[in-house]
N, C-alpha and C positions, 0 to 999 in steps of 0.2 A: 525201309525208307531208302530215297535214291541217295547218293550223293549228288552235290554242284554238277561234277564232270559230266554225269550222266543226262543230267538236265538240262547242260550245254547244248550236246548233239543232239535231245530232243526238240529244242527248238531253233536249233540253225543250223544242225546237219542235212545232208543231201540223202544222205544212204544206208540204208541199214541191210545187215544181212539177218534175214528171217529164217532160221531155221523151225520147219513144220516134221513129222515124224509117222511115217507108214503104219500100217498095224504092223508089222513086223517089228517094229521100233525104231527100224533106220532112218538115222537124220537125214534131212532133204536140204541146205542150206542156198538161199536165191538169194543175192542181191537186188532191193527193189527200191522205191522212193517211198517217201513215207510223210505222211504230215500227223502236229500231234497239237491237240487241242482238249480242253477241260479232263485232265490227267488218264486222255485214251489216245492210244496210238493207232491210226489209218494207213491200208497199205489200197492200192488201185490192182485188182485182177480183172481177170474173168472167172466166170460161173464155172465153167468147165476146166479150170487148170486144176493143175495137180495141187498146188496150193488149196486152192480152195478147199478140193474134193480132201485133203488130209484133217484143214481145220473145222470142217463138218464132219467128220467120223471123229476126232476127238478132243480137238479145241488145242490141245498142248502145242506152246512154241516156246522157242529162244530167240533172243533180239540183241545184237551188238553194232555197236557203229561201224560202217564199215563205208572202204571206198566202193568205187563205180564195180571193180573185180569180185566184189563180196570179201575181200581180206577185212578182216576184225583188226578196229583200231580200239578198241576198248571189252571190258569185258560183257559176258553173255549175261542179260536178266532173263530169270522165268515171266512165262507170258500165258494168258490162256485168252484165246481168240473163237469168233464168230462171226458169220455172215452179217453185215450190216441189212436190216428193211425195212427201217423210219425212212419212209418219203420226205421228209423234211431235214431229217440229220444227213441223209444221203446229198441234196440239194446243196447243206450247207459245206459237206467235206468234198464236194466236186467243186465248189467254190474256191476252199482253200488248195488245193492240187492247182486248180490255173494260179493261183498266185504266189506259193511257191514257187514251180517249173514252170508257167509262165508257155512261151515260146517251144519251149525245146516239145514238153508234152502236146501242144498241137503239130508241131512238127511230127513226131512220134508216128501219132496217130493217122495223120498224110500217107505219110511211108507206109503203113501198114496197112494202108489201104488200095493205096496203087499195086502193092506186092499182092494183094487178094488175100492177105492173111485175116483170120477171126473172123471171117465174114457173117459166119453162123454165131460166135462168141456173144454172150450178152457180161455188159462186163460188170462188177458188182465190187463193195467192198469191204474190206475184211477190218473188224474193230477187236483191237485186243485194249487187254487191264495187265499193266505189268504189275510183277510182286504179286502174283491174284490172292495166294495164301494168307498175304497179311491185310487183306483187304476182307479177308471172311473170318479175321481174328479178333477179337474183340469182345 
């Protein structure tokens, strides 16, 4: 179970650092935005990040609050993640991301388009279950 704290930052924190893990094992830890809705947490990539491409070969993650820099303002929970592809849960969590971030993420997205970046990128997104262990305990 969470504590309060943790349930704070899930629903009105800006930033989580996601840490996802190579086959190798080495941690990868990104600061991203995040929104969280019916006790699953939403992150916005692309298909072809390295995010991604780690939580399709093995689903395992760590998730902590953290600021804009990825510094952990609280501790790590276990996570276990997958590509989101309900056309319809996808509809409703690009809904909640503009209203979250709002401005800044079309802004974002502007920018990264005048730069010629991702052009190829199709962008998708990543749903984790935190705690996954005590959610298959029972």
């Amino acid at each position: 179970m969470m504590n309060e704290g943790q349930l704070d930052w899930l629903e009105s924190g800006q930033f989580i650092t996601l840490t996802t893990f190579r086959k190798n094992g080495q941690a990868v830890p990104t600061p991203v935005w995040f929104v969280w809705q019916d006790d699953r947490l939403y992150v916005y990539t692309q298909e072809q990040s390295g995010k991604a491409k780690r939580i399709r070969a093995n689903g395992r993650a760590l998730i902590a609050p953290s600021d804009v820099r990825g510094n952990p303002l609280g501790d790590f929970i276990d996570a276990r993640g997958k590509i989101l592809r309900d056309a319809d849960k996808i509809k409703q969590v690009d809904r909640l991301f503009d209203k979250k971030y709002g401005i800044q993420r079309k802004l974002i997205g502007l920018m990264s388009r005048f730069r010629g970046g991702r052009s190829q990128a199709t962008p998708c997104f990543l749903e984790f279950v935190l705690n996954p262990e005590k959610e298959t305990a029972g």
